[in-house]
mmCIF file of the C-alpha atoms, coordinates in Angstrom:
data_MODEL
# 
_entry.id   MODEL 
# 
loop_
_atom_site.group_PDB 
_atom_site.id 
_atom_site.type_symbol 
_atom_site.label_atom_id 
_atom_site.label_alt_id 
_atom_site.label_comp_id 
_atom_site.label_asym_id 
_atom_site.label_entity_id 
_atom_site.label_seq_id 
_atom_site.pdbx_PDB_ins_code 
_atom_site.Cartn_x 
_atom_site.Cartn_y 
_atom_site.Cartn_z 
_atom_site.occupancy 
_atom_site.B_iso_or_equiv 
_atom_site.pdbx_formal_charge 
_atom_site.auth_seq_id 
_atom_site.auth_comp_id 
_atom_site.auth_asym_id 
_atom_site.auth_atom_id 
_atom_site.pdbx_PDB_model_num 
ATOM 1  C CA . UNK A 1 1  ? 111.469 93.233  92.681 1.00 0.00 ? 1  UNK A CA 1 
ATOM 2  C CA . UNK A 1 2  ? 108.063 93.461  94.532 1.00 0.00 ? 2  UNK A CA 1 
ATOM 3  C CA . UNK A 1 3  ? 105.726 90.817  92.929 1.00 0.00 ? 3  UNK A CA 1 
ATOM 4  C CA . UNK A 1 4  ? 102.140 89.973  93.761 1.00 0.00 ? 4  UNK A CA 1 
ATOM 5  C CA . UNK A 1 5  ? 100.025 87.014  93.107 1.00 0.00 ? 5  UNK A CA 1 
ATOM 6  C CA . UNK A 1 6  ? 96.493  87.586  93.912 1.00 0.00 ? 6  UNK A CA 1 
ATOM 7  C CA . UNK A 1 7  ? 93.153  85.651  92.835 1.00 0.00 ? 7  UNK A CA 1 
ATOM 8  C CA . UNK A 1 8  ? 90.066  87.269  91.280 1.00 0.00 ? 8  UNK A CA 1 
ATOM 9  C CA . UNK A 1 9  ? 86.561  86.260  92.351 1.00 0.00 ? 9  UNK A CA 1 
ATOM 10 C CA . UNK A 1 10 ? 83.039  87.663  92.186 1.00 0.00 ? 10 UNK A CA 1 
ATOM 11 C CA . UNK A 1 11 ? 83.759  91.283  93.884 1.00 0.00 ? 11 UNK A CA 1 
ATOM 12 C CA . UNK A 1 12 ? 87.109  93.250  92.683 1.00 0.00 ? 12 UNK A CA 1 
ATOM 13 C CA . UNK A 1 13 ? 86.836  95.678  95.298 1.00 0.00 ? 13 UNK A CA 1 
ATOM 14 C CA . UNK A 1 14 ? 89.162  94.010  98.055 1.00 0.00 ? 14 UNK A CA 1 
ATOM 15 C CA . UNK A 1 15 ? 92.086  92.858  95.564 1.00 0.00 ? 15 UNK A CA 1 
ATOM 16 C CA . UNK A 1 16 ? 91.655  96.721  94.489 1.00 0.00 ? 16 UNK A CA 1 
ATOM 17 C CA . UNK A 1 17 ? 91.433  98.292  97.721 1.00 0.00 ? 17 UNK A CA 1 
ATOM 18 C CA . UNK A 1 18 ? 94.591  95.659  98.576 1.00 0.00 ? 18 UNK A CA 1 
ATOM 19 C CA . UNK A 1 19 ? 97.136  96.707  95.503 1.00 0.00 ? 19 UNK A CA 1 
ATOM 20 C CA . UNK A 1 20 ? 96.260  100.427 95.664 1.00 0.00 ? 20 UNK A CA 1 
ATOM 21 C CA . UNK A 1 21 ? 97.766  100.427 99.654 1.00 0.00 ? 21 UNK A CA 1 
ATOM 22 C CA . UNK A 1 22 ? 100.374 98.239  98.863 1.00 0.00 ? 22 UNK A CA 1 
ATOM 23 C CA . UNK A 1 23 ? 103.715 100.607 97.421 1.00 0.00 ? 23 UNK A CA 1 
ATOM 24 C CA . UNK A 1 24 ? 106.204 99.461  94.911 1.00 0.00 ? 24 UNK A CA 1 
ATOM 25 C CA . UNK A 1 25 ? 104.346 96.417  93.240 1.00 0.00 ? 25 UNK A CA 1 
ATOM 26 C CA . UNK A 1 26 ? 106.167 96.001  89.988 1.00 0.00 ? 26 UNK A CA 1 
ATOM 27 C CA . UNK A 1 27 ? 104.527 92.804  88.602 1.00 0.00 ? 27 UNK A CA 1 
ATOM 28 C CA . UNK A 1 28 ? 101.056 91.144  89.322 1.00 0.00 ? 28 UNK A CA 1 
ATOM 29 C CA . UNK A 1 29 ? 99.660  87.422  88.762 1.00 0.00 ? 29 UNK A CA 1 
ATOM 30 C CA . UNK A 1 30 ? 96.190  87.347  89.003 1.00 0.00 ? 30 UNK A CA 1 
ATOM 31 C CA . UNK A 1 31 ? 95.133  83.419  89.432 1.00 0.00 ? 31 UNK A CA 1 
ATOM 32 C CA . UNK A 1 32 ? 91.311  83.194  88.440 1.00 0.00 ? 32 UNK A CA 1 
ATOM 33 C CA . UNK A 1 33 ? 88.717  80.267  87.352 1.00 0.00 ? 33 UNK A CA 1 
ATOM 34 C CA . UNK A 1 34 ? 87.075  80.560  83.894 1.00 0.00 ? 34 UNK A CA 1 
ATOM 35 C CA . UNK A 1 35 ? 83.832  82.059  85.626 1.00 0.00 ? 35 UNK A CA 1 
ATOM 36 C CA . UNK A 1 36 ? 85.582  84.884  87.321 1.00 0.00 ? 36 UNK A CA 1 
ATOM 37 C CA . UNK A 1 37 ? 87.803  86.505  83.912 1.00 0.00 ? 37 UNK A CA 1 
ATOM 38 C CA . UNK A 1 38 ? 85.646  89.274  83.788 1.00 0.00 ? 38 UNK A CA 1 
ATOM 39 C CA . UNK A 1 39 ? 86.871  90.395  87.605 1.00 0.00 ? 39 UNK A CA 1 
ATOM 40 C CA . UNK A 1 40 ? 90.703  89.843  86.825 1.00 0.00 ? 40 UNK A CA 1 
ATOM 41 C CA . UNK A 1 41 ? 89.993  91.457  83.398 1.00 0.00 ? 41 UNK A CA 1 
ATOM 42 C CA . UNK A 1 42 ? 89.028  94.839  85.369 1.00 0.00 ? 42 UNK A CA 1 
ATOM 43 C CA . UNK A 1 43 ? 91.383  94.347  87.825 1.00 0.00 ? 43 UNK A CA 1 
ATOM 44 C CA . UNK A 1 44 ? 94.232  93.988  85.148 1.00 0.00 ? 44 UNK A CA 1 
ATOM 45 C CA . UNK A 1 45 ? 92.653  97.592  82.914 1.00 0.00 ? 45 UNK A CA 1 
ATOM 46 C CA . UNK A 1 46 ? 92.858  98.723  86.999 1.00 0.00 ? 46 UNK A CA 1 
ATOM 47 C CA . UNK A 1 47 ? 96.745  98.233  86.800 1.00 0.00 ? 47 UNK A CA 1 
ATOM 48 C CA . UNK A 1 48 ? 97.274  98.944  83.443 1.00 0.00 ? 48 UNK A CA 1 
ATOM 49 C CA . UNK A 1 49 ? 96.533  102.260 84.209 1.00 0.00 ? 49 UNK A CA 1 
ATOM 50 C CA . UNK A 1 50 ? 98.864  102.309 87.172 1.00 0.00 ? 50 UNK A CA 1 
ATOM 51 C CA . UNK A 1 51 ? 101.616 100.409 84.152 1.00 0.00 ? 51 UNK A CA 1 
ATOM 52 C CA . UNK A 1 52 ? 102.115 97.483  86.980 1.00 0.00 ? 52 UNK A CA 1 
ATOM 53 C CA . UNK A 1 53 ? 102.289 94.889  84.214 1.00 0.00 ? 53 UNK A CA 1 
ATOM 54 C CA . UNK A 1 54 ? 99.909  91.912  84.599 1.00 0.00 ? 54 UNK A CA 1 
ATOM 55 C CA . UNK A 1 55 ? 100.009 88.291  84.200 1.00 0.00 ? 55 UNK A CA 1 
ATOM 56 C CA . UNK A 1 56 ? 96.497  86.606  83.895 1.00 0.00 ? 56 UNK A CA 1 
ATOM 57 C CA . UNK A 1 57 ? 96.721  82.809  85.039 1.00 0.00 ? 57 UNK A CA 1 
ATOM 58 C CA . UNK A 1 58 ? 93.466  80.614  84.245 1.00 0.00 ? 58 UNK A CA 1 
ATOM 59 C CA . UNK A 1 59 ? 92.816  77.850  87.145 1.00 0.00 ? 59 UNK A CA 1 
ATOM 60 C CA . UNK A 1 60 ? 90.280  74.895  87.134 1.00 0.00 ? 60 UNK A CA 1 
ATOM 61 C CA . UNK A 1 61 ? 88.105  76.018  89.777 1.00 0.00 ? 61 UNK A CA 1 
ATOM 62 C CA . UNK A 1 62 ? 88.251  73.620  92.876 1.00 0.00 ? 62 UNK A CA 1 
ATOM 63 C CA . UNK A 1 63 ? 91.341  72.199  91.940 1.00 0.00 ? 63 UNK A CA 1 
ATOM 64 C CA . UNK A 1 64 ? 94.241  72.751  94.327 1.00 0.00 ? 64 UNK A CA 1 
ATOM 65 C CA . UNK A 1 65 ? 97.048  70.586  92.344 1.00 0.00 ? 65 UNK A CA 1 
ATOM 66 C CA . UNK A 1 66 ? 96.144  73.004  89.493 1.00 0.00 ? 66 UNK A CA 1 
ATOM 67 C CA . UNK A 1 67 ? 96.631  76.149  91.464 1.00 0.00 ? 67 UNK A CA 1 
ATOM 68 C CA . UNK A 1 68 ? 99.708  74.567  93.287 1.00 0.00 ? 68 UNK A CA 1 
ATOM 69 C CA . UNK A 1 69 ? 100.917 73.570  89.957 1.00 0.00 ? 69 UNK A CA 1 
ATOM 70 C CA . UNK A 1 70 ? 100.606 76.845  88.279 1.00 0.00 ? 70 UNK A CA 1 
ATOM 71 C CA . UNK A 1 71 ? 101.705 78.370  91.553 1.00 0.00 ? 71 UNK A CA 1 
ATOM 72 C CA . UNK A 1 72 ? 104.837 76.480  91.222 1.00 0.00 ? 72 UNK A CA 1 
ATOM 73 C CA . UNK A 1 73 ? 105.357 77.258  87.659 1.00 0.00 ? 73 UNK A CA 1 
ATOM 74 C CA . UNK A 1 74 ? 105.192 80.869  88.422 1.00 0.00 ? 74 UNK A CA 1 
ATOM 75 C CA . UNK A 1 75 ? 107.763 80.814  91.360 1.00 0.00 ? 75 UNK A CA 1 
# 
């Protein structure tokens, strides 16, 4: 199974431009901070069209035992 983890920011257009050249991906988590759900929201419609099902993960922004943790919890 090809899985992806990717994190959403301010501009969607490089995660985007990234899963569209990448073949196969079967499952996505898309790590983001509270600010940015908007971004992984379009990104997830993006591959909801493609059906590559989506996992949205919310991360306290700045905080790397957070991401590590949820990371981790993922894996």
């Amino acid at each position: 199974m090809h899985i992806h983890m990717a994190t959403a920011g301010k501009v969607t257009e490089p995660i985007l431009k990234g899963l569209k050249l990448i073949p196969g991906i079967e499952k996505v988590y898309l790590l983001y901070s509270g600010q940015y759900r908007e971004s992984a929201e379009e990104i997830d419609a993006f591959l909801e069209k493609g059906r590559t099902p989506t996992t949205l993960i919310s991360v306290q922004e700045y905080d790397f035992q957070d991401v590590m943790d949820k990371i981790s919890q993922v894996v």
